[in-house]
Backbone bond lengths (Angstrom), bond angles and torsions (degrees), N, CA, C in turn:
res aa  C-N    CA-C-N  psi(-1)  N-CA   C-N-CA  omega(-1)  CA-C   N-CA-C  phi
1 X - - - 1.471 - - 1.524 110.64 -
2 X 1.037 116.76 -49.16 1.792 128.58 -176.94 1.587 84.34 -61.48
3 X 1.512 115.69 -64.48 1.455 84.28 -168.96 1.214 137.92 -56.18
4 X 1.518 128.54 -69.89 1.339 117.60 137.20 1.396 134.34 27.87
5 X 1.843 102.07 -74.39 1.876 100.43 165.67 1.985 114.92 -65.69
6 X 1.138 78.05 -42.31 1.733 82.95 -179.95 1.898 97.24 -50.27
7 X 0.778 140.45 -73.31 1.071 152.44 168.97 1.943 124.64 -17.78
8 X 1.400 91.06 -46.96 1.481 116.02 170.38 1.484 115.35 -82.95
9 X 1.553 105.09 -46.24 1.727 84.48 156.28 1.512 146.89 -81.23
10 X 1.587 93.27 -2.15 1.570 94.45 -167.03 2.167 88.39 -90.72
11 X 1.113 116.65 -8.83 1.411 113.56 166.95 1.205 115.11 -76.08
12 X 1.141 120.01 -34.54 2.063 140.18 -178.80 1.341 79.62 -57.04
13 X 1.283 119.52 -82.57 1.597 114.20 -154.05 1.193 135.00 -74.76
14 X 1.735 114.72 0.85 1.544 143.30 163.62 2.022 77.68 -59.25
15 X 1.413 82.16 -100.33 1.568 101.71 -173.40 1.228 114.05 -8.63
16 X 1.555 127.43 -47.84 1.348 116.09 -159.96 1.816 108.43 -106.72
17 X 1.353 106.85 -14.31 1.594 115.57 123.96 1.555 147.99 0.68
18 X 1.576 99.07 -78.76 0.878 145.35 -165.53 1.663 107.28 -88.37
19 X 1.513 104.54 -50.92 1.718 108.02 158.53 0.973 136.79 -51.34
20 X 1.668 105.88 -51.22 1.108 123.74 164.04 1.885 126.21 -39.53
21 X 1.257 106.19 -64.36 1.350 141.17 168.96 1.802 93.98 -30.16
22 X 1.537 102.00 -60.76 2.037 107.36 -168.30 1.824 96.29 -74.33
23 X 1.171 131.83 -42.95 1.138 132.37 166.85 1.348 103.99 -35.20
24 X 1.457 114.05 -86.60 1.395 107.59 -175.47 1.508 151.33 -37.74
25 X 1.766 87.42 -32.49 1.402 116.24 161.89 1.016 139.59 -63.09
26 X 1.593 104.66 -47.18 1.894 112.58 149.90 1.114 117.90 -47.01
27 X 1.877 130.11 -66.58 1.270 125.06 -171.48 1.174 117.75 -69.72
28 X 1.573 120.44 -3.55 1.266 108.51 177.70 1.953 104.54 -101.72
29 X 1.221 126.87 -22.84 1.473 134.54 136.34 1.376 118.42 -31.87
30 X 1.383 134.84 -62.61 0.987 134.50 179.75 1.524 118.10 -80.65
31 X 1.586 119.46 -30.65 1.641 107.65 141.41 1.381 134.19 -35.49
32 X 1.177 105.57 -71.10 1.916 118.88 151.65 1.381 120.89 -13.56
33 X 1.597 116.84 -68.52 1.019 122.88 -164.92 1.527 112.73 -93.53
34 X 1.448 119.84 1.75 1.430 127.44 158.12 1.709 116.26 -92.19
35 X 1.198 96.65 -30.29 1.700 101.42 159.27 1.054 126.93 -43.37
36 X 1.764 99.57 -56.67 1.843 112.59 -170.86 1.273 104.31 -58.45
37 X 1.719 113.11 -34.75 1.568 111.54 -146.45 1.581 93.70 -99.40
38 X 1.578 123.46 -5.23 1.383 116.07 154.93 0.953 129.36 -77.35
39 X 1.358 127.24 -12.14 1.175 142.15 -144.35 1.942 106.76 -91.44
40 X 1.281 103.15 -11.13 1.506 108.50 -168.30 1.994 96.17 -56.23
41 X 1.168 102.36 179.37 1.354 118.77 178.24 1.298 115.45 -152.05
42 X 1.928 101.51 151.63 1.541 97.73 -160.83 1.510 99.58 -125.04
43 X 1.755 117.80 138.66 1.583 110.90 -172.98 1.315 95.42 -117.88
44 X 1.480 115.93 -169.72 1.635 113.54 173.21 1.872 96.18 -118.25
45 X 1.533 102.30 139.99 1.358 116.75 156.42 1.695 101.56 -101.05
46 X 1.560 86.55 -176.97 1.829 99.40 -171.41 1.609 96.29 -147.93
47 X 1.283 92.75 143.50 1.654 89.64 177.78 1.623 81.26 -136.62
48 X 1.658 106.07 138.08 1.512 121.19 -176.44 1.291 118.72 -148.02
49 X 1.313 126.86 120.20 1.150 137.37 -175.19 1.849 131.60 -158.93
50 X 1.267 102.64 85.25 1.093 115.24 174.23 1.924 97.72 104.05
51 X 1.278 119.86 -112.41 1.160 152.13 -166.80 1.656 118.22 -101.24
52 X 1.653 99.81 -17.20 1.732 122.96 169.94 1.278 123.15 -94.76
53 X 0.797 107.40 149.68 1.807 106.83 -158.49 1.971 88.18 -164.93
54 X 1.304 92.59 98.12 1.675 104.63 167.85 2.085 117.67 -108.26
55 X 0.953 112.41 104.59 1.591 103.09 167.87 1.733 112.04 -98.74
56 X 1.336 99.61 121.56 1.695 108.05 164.30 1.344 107.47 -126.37
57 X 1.653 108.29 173.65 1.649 111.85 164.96 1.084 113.55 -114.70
58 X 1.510 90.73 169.57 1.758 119.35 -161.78 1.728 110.96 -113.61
59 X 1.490 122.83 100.15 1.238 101.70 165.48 1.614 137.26 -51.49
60 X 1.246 134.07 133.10 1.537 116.23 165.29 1.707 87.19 -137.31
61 X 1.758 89.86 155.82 1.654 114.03 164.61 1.705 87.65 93.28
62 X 1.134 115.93 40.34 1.594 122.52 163.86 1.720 120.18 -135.94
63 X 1.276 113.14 125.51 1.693 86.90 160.18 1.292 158.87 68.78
64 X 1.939 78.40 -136.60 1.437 96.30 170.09 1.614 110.92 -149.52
65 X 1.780 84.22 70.56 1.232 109.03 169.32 1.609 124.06 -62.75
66 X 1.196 134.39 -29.40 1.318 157.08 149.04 1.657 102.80 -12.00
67 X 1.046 95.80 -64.74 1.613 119.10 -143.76 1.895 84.25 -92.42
68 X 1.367 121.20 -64.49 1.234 117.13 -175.47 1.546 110.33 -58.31
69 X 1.817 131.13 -48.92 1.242 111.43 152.53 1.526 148.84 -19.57
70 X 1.309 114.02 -48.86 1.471 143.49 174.27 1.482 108.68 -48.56
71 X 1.334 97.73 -56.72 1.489 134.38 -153.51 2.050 97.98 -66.51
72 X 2.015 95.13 -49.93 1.761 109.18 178.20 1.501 118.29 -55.95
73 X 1.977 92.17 -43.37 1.514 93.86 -163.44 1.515 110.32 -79.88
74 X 1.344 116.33 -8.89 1.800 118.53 -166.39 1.619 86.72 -95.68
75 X 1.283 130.44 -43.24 1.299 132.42 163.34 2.257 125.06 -42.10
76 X 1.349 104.72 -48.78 1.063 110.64 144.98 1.358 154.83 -58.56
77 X 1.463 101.12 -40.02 1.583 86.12 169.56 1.543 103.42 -125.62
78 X 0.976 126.14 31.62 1.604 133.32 -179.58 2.246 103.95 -61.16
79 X 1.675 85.48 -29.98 1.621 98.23 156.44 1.320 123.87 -30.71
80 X 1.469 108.61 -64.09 1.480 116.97 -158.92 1.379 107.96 -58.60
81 X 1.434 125.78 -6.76 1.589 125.47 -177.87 1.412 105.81 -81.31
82 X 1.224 121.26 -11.27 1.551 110.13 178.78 1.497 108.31 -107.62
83 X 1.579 119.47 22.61 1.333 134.28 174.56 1.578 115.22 -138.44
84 X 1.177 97.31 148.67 1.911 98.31 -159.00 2.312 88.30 -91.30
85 X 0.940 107.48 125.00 1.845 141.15 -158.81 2.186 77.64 -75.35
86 X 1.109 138.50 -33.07 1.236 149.80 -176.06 1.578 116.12 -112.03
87 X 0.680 141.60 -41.60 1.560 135.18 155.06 1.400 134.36 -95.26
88 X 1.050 99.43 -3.69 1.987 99.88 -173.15 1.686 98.32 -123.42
89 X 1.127 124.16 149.97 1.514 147.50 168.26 1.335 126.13 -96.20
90 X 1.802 124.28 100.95 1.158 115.21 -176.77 1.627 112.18 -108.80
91 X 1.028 131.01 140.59 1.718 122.17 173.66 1.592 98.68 -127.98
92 X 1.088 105.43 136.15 1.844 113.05 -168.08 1.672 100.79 -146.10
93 X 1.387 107.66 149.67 1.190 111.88 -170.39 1.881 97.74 -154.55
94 X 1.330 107.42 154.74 1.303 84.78 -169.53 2.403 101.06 -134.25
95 X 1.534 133.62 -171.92 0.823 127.09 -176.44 1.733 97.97 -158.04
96 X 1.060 113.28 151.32 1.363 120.05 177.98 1.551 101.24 -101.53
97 X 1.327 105.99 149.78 1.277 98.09 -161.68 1.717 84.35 -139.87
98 X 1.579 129.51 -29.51 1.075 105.30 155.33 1.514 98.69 -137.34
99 X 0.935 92.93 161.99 1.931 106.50 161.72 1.374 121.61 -138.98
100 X 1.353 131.75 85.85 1.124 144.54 168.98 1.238 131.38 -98.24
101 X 1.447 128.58 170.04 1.555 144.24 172.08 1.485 108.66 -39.89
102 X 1.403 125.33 -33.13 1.224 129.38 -173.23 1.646 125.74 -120.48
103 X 1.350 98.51 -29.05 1.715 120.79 -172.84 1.458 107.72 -130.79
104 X 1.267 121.44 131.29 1.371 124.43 124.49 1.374 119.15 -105.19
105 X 1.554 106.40 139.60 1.639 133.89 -157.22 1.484 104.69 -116.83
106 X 1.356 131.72 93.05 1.270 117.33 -160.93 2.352 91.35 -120.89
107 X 1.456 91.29 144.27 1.194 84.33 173.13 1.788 97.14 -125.23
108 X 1.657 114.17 142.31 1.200 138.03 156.18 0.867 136.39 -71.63
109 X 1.260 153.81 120.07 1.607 161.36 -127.63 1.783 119.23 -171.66
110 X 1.635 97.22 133.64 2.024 76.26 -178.38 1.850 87.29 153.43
111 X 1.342 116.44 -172.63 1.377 102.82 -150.77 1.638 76.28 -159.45
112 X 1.353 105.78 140.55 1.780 126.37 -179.53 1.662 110.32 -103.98
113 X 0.965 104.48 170.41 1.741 102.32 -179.70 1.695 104.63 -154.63
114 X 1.376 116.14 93.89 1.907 109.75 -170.60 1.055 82.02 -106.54
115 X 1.848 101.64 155.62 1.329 151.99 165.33 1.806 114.35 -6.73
116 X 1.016 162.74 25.31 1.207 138.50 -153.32 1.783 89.77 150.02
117 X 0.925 107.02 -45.95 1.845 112.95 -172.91 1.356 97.39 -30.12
118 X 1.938 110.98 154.34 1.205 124.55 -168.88 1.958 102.96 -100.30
119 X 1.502 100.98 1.06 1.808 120.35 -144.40 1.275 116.74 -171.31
120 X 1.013 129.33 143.86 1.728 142.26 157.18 1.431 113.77 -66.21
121 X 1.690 112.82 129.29 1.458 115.18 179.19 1.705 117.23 -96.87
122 X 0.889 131.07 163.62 1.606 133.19 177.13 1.190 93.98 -103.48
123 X 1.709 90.29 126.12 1.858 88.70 177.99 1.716 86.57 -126.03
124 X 1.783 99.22 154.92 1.335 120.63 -172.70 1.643 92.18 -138.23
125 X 1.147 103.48 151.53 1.536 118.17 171.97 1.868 111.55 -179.23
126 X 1.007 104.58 168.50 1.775 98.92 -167.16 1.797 99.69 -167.21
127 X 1.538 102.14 133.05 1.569 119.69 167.67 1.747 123.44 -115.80
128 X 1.140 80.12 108.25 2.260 88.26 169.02 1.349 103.35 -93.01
129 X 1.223 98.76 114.84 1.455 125.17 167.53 1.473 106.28 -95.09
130 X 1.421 127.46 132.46 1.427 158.44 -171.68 1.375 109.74 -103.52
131 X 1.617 142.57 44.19 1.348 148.00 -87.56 2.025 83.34 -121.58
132 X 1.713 104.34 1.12 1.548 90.82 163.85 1.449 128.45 -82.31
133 X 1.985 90.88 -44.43 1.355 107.70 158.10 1.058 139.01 -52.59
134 X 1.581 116.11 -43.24 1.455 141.16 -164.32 1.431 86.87 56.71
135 X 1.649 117.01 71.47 1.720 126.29 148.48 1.115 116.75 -139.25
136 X 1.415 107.44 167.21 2.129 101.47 175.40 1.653 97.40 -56.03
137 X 1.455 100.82 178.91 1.190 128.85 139.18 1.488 110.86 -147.64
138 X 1.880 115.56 138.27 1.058 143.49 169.39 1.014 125.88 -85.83
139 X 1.392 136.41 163.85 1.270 125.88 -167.57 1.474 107.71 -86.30
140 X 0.899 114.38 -18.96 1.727 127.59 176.00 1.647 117.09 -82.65
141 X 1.404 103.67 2.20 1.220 126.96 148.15 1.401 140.78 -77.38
142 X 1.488 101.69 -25.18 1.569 108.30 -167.44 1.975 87.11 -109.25
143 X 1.362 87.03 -57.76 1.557 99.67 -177.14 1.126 128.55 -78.18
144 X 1.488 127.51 137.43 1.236 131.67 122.94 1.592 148.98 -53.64
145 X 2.304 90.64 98.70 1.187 89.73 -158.92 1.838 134.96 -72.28
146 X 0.859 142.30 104.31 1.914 136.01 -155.49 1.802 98.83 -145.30
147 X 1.329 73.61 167.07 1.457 93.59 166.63 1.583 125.21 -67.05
148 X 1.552 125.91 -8.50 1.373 116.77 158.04 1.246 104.80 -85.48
149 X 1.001 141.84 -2.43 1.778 147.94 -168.42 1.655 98.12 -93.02
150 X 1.445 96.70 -47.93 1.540 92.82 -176.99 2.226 128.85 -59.49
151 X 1.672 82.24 -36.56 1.696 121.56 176.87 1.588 84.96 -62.85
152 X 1.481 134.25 -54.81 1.561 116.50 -156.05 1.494 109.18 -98.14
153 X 1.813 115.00 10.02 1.322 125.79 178.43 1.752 106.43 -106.78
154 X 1.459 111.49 1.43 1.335 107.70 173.02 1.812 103.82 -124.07
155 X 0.979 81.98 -15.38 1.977 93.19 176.75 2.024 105.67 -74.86
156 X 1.207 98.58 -17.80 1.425 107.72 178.83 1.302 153.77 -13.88
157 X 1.482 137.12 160.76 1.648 116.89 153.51 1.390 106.23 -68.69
158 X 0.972 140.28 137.37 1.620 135.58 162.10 1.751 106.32 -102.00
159 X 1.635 108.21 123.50 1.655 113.26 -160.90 1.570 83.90 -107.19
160 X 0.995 107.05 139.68 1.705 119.60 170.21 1.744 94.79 -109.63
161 X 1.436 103.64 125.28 1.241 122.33 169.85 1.715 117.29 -94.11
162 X 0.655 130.75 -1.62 1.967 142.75 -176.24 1.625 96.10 -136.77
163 X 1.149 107.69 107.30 1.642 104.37 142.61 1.303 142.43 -21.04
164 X 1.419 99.89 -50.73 1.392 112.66 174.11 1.539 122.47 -110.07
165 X 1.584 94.04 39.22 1.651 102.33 171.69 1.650 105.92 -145.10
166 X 1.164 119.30 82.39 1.199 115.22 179.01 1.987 117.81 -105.06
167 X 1.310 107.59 131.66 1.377 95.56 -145.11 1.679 87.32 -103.70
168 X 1.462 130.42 -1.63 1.418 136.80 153.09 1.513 125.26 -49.09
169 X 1.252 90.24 -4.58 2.000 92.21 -166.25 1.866 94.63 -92.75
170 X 0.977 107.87 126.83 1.502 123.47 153.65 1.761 102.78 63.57
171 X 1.403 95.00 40.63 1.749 114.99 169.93 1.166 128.97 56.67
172 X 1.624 104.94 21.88 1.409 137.03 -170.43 1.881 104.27 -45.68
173 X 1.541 103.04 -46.35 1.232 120.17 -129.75 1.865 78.07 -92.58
174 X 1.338 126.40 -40.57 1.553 138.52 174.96 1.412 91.06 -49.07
175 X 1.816 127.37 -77.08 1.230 125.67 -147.28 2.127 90.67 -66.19
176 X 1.196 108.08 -10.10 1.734 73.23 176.13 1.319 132.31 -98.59
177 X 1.607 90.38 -21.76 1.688 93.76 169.15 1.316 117.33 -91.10
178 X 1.266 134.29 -2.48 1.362 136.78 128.82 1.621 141.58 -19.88
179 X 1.847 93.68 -27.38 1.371 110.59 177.83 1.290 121.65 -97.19
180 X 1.474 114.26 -7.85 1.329 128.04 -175.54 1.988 112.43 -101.19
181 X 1.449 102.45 111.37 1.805 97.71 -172.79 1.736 93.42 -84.35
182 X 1.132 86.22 170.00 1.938 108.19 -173.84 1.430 112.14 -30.76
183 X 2.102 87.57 -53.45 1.469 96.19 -145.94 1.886 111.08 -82.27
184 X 1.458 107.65 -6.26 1.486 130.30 164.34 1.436 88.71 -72.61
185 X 1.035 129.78 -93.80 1.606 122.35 -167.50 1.423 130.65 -14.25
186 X 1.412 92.30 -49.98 1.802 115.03 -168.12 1.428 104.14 -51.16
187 X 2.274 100.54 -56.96 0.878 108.11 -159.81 2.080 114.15 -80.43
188 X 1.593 102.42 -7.61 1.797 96.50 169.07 1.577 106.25 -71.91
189 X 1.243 106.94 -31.36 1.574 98.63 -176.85 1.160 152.41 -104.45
190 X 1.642 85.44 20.79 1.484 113.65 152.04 1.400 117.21 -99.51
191 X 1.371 129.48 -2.26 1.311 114.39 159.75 2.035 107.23 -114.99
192 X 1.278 102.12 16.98 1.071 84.28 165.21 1.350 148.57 -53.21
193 X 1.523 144.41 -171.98 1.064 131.21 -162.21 1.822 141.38 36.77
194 X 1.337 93.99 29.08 1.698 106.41 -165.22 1.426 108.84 -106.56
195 X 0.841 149.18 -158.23 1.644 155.57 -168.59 1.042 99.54 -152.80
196 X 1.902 154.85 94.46 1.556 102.30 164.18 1.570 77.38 161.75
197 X 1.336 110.21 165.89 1.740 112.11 147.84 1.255 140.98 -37.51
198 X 1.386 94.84 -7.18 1.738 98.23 -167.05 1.673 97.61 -112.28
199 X 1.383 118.14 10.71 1.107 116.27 128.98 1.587 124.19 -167.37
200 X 1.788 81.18 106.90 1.286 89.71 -174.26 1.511 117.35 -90.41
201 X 1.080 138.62 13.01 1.519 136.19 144.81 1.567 118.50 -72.33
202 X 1.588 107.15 20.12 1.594 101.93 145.56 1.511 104.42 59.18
203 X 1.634 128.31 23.53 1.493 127.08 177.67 1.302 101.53 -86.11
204 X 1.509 113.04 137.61 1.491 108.75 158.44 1.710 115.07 -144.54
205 X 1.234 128.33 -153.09 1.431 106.28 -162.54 1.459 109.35 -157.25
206 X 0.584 123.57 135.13 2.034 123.38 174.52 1.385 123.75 -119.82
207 X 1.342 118.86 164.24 1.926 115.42 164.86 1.845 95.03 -124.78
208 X 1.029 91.33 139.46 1.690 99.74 162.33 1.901 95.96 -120.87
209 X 1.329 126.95 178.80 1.305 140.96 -172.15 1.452 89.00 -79.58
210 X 1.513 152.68 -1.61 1.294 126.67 172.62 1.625 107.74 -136.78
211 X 1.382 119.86 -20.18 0.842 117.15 -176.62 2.048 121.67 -146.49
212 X 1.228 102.95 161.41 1.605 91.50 -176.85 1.685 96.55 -96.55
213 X 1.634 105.49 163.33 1.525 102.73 -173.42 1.759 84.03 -139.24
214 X 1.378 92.87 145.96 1.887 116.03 176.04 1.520 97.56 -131.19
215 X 1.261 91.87 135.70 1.459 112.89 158.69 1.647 123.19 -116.18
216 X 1.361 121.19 152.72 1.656 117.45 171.97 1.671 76.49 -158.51
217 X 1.834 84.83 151.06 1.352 123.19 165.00 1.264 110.14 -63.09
218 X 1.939 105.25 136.18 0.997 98.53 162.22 1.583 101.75 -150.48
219 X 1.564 139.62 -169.96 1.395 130.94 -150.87 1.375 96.53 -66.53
220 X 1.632 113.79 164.04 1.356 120.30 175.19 1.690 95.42 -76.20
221 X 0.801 154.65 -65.61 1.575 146.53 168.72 1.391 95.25 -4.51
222 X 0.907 125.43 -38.22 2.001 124.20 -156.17 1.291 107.56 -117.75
223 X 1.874 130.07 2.46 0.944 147.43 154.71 1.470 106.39 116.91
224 X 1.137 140.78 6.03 1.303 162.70 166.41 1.864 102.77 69.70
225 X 1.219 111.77 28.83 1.709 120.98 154.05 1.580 103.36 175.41
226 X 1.495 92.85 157.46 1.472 124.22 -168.73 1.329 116.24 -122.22
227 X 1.382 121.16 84.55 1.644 120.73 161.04 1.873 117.60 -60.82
228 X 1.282 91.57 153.73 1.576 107.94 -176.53 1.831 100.25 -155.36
229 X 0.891 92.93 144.41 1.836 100.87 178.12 1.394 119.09 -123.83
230 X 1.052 143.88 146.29 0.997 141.53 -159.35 1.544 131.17 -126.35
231 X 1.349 129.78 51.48 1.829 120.74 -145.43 1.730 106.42 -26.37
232 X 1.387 86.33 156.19 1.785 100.66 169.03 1.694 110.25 -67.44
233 X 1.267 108.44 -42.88 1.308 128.87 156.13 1.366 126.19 -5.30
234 X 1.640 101.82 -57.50 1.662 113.17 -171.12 1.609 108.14 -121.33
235 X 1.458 104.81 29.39 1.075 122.55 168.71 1.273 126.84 -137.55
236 X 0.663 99.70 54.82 2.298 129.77 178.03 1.172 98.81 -74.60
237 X 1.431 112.92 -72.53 1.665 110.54 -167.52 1.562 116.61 -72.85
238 X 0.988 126.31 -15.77 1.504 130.17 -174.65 1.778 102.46 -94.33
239 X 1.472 121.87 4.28 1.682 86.18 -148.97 2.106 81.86 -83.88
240 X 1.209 110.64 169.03 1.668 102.88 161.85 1.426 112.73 -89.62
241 X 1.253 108.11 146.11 1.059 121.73 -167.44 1.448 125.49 -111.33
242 X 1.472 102.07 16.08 1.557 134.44 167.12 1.259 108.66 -71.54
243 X 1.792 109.83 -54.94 1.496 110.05 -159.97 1.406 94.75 -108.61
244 X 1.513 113.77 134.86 0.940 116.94 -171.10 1.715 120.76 -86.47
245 X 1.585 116.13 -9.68 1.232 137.92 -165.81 1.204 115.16 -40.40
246 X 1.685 92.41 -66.75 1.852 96.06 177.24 1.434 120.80 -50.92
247 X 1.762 105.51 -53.05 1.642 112.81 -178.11 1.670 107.27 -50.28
248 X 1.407 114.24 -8.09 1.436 121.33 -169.39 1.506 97.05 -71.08
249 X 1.956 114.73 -84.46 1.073 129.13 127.43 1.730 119.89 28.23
250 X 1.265 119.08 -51.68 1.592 109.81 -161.89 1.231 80.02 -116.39
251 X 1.191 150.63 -36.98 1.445 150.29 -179.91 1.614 90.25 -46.04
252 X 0.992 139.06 -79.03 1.715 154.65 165.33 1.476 104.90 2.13
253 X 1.206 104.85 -58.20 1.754 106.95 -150.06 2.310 89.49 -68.47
């Protein structure tokens, strides 16, 4: 009988051995193969012409970098169509804000100067790249847009971009999103992330590794846009559950 058990356990612990061993092998495979696929790298191109001056980045050591390149630079300066290439002055500069397994989240930054203007404007704009697809992603992609979305887009981080513009001082930052009702909200952030007339409240959208960030226009007195961030945290119930990107994203951290 003893032998027997002796026998039965020294197979138990082959076996669980042996599991162990394929366990390890996967996660250490799938370490590997999240390595490789981190491993891409990001450079800066320049697009220049006349009085315009656009900087974005360039993936290399991926793929189908080709196709996701294409995808940055038509994303970047797709701008310059709502500025005359001969009379108006654009300077753009850009920051990664995430770089992940699934997304890079790049936001654009930099200040325009048209024809007749009394002043220079702050321009903001931002591209999520889906770097499996090599397609956008929108914020109406990740999110579910509603009226608790709107409640956790004014409940916010508020990011001050200028030093010397902080819109927290003396409840500045309350009386402005105060002015905005739901159903205005709902409707910037469903066309957010666009270039163009079709959204002209200037909304656009970002991912950082913890949280999503929205922007909307607001007066040049007030810096002519307003970031807010949002933790992943307090966005459980809203995220969509179609695209798997973000859930990608929080899987990460």
């Amino acid at each position: 009988m003893k032998h027997w058990l002796l026998v039965i356990i020294s197979v138990l612990l082959l076996i669980s051995c042996n599991t162990k061993a394929e366990v390890h092998s996967e996660q250490a495979k799938g370490s590997n193969e999240m390595s490789i696929k981190k491993s891409y790298k990001i450079e800066s191109s320049n697009y220049s012409k006349n009085n315009i001056n656009i900087i974005y980045p360039k993936v290399v050591n991926i793929t189908n970098d080709d196709k996701i390149n294409a995808l940055i630079k038509e994303e970047a300066t797709r701008i310059i169509n709502s500025y005359s290439l001969e009379k108006d002055s654009l300077d753009i500069n850009y920051q990664i804000m995430l770089k992940s397994n699934d997304l890079i989240s790049i936001k654009y930054f930099g200040s325009a100067f048209t024809e007749g203007a009394a002043y220079p404007l702050n321009v903001f704009y931002t591209s999520n790249i889906d770097i499996n697809k090599g397609s956008r992603v929108k914020l109406i992609d990740l999110i579910e847009v509603n009226e608790a979305f709107v409640e956790e887009f004014k409940q916010g981080d508020y990011k001050r971009y200028n030093e010397d513009l902080n819109l927290l001082d003396n409840g500045v930052i309350t009386e402005i999103l105060s002015g905005y009702n739901s159903i205005d909200l709902i409707s910037y952030f469903k066309y957010s992330d666009e270039v163009g007339q079709v959204n002209d409240s200037g909304t656009f959208s970002y991912i950082t590794q913890d949280a999503i960030g929205v922007s909307i226009s607001v007066p040049h007195a007030l810096g002519d846009h307003l970031e807010m961030e949002i933790s992943f945290s307090n966005l459980i119930d809203n995220i969509n559950k179609g695209n798997k990107v973000l859930l990608g994203i929080m899987a990460e951290k």
